[in-house]
N, C-alpha and C positions, 0 to 999 in steps of 0.2 A: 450448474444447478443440479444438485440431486432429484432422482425421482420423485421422493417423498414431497418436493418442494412444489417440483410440474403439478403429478396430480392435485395436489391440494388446488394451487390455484385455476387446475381444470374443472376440479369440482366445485369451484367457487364462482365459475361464470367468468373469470378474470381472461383478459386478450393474451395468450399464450403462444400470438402467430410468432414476436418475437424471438422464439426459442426453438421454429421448427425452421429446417431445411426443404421447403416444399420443392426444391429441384430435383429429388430424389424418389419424389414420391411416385407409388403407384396404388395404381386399382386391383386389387386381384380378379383374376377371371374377367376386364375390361380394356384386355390390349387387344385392337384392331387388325382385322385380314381384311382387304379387299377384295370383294368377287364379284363375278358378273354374273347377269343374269338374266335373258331373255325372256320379255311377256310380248304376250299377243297385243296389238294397238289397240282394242277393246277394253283389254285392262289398265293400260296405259291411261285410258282416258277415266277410266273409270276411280282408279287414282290418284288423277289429279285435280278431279271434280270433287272428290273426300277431302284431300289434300289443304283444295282450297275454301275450302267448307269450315272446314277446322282452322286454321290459317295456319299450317306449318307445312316443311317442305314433303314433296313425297317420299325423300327415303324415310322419312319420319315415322309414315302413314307404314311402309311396309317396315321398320325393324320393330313395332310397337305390336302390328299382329301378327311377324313370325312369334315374336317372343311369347306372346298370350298363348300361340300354338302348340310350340313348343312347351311351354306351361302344362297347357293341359294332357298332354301326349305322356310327362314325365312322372 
């Protein structure tokens, strides 16, 4: 398939999953490191009291407000 042919039918709303190789795909700037990181059990708890307040897991709770932080910082 030509390009001209893809977009058309991408801009047409048409199902185009057919034609992509999603094994290859990435995210820019969302490949993952794993780190560790030590909090006081105060925060811990405090955490997971948010955590479950909201209903999602606690690393949730903290990569949602480094990120805000980090946000604002930038």
């Amino acid at each position: 398939m030509k390009a001209k042919e893809f977009d058309k039918k991408f801009n047409n709303n048409e199902d185009i999953s057919q034609y992509i190789d999603i094994s290859k795909a990435k995210r820019p700037q969302q490949e993952q490191k794993r780190v560790n990181v030590d909090f006081p059990l105060w925060m811990i708890r405090q955490l997971d009291k948010e955590a479950k307040r909201l209903g999602v897991p606690r690393q949730s709770i903290i990569k949602v407000w480094v990120a805000e932080r980090l946000k604002k910082a930038s």
